[in-house]
C-alpha positions, 0 to 999 in steps of 0.5 A: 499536440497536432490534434488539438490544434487542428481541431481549434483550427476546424472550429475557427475555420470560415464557415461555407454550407454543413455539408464542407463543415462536418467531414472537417470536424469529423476528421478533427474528432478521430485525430483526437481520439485515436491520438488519446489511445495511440498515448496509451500505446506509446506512453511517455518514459523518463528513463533512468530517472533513478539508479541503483535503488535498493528500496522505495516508497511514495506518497500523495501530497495533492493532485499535482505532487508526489513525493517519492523515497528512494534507498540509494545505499544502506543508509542513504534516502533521496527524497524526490518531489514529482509532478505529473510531468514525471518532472523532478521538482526537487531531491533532497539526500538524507541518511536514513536506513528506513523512511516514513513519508506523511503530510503533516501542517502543510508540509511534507514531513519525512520520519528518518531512521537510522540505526548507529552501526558505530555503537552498541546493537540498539541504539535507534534514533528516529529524526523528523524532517519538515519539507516545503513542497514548493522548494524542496528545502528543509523547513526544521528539523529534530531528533523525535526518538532516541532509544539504546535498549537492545530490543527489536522496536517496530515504529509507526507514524499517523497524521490523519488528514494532515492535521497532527502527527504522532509515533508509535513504538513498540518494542518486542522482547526480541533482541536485535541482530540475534538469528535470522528467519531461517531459524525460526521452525528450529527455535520451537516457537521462540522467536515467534513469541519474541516477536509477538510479545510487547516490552512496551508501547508509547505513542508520542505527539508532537507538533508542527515545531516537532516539540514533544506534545504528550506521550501515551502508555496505553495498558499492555495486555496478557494477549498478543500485539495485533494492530495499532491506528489513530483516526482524523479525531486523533483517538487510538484504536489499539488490537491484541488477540487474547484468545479465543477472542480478538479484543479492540481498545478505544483511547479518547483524543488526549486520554491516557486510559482506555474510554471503552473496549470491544471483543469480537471471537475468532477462530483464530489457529495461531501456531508456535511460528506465527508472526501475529503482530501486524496481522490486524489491519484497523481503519478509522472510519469518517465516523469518529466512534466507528473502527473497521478492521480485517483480519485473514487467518487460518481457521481451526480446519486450516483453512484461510479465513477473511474476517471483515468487522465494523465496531460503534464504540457510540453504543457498543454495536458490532458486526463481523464476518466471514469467508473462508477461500477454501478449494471449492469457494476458490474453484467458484470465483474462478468459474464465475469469472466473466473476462473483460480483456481476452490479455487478462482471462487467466484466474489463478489464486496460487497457494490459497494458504499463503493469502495476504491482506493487501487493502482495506479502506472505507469508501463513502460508507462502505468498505473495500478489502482486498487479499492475494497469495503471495508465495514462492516456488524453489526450481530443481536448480535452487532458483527461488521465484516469488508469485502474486497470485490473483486478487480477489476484491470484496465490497460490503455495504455499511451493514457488512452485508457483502455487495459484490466480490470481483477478481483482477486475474493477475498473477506476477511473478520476480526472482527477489522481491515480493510484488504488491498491489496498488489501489488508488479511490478515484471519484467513485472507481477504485484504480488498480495496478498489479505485474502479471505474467507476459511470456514465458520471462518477464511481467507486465504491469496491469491497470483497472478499473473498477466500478464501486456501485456496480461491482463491474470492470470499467476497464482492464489492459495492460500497459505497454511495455515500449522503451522499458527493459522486458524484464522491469516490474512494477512496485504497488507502494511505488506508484505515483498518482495524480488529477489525470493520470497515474505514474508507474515506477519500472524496476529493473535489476542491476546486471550481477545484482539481486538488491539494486535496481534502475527506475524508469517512470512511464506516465499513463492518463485515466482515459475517463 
């Protein structure tokens, strides 16, 4: 704050010869500028801005809110409004034991699901709330799903730009509360084909009242769920793998059968313990007719594959690529890796097996994919640690042809939850937050910066740790993003807790 009032005073000042007025100025320019980085050394942090939170997640309501959701027990939600100022504009408690948070008509609408643990296994009620985001206080409210079949449902909301929202259930032909994961390679693939198997699918529309609009039951195929999404037009692109071949139906705005379908071949090696569903991430494009998809799977050599693909439901043309991580491909990356920060030189892919996708999205026609390894090592002792390895970041052209492939040489690591990347599309840079290892013990969180045209780092460093606990990490669907800065949410575990965790928020500018 000093520095600008000098510099205001330096401006003002009476004006004598050049040589008197310059130092001044100059003086008035390094105070400035070092004041800006000595912010990034000494950030602001709201300390305990949160307590004993199992779980979390934030949204983007415009450049001055976000809105964040915090688990306080099993089936409690505060729902907090904050600024740029990491200021909590307003909290509302709801029960819930998952939440959805989406703009919809202006509002803020949170999706509340709350499993009745007082009745019979599957009975699931799904409860729409519509916020002011000015006041914080409950605009309307309403049951939107009520459903006692003893089925496992997976829901999803979509409100594109803002304009509409609609819920998708499917339900899988796996009952609720029968086994756990650790049964899952003992069961000779029965659980897997639970999961993957679909009982049925709807996907509800309703409006800014929370009425009940229409109801689509798309047609369930013989193959295996994939993924399901809706554009800003409101029509739905729905994914299912009907091997060899990867098989994506367009449903027209308000139409209850398919207008079109497009098949792509994948050498997709699905084995009995696979999981598939989910496993397809599709991105409606700006282009009403056009769907973006990626897919990482093990290829029938076992290795992981990423395949990117662009469909045109307009005149049926499609593209789809390829690229398989194997050793020698991985081994390259690294090697032609050129450091931007001698803090963050490490490459490291981890278990190249265990890659995930951890973000696809179009960016003025061209589309961005990002994938990392997340995977667990177990010490002699019995302690199991899970490890986010380094990202590798692609670029395509809207031919798919591959404009630039970057890596951010991260690699974080956290005793009971699995960490994830951020990606936030700011003007033409894609901002990237991920932990990454800072000693022996404990992560840092690492902020970049990447060029969209050139494919170059225009920053990378991590972000100071001072006034937050060593051992606090950071949570990619947790972070806060704003006009001018971004907000990192700071987890820390509860002492004797694996489950509850302390929030601190720490407040960082872009530096543009």
């Amino acid at each position: 704050m000093f520095s600008y009032g000098f510099f205001y005073f330096c401006r003002y000042i009476k004006k004598s010869t050049l040589i008197m007025k310059l130092p001044f100025l100059f003086l008035a320019f390094l105070i400035v500028f070092y004041s800006a980085n000595a912010q990034q050394k000494n950030p602001p942090v709201v300390e305990n801005f949160a307590k004993r939170i199992t779980n979390s997640e934030a949204m983007v309501f415009d450049e001055h809110l976000n809105v964040i959701g915090l688990q306080t027990d099993d089936d409690k939600y505060d729902v907090v409004g904050v600024d740029e100022n990491m200021q909590s504009l307003w909290k509302i408690a709801l029960d819930a034991n998952t939440l959805w948070i989406k703009k919809f008509k202006s509002k803020v609408l949170v999706l509340a699901s709350l499993t009745n643990k007082s009745k019979a296994v599957g009975d699931v009620t799904y409860t729409a709330y519509m916020i002011d985001p000015a006041t914080g206080k409950i605009a309307g409210n309403k049951v939107v799903y009520h459903a006692t079949n003893e089925f496992v449902q997976q829901p999803q909301i979509f409100t594109g730009n803002g304009d509409f929202f609609k819920l998708a259930v499917r339900t899988t032909t796996r009952k609720e509360n029968t086994g756990v994961w650790a049964d899952m390679f003992k069961s000779g693939g029965k659980i897997a084909k639970e999961w993957n198997q679909t009982a049925d699918l709807r996907i509800i529309s309703y409006n800014e009242k929370l009425d009940t609009i229409n109801t689509l039951k798309p047609v369930t195929t013989n193959g295996l769920f994939l993924s399901l999404t809706v554009n800003k037009n409101q029509d739905v692109f729905i994914g299912w793998f009907n091997g060899p071949s990867m098989e994506i139906y367009k449903y027209d705005a308000g139409q209850t059968k398919p207008s079109n379908f497009m098949a792509v071949p994948v050498d997709f090696k699905s084995g009995q313990n696979s999981i598939v569903a989910n496993t397809l991430f599709l991105r409606p494009s700006e282009n009403k007719n056009i769907i973006n998809l990626a897919l990482l799977y093990n290829n029938e050599k076992g290795f992981p594959q990423l395949g990117i693909g662009r469909m045109d439901f307009s005149n049926n043309q499609k593209k789809f690529v390829t690229q398989v991580f194997d050793k020698a491909t991985l081994n390259a990356f690294k090697k032609s890796f050129q450091p931007v920060n001698k803090d963050l030189d490490n490459v490291d892919f981890g278990l190249p097996e265990a890659m995930t996708i951890q973000h696809i999205e179009e960016v003025n026609g061209n589309i961005v994919a990002a994938v990392a390894a997340n995977w667990f090592q177990t010490s002699s002792r019995g302690i199991t640690v899970h490890i986010t390895s380094s990202v590798i970041i692609n670029s395509y052209d809207q031919n798919l042809n591959l404009k630039f492939q970057q890596v951010l040489p991260t690699t974080g690591f956290h005793v009971s939850d699995v960490l994830t990347v951020a990606f936030h599309v700011r003007k033409n840079e894609l901002d990237v937050l991920a932990n990454t290892k800072n000693g022996m013990a404990s992560n840092a969180c690492a902020y970049a910066a990447l060029d969209l045209n050139t494919g170059k780092w225009v920053k990378m460093y991590k972000l100071s740790k001072k006034k937050i606990p060593a051992f606090a990490y950071s949570r990619g669907s947790s972070a806060l993003w704003y006009a001018d800065r971004f907000v990192v949410p700071y987890f820390s575990l509860v002492t004797y807790s694996y489950v509850k965790n302390n929030i601190d928020l720490q407040s960082n500018f872009y530096l543009d």
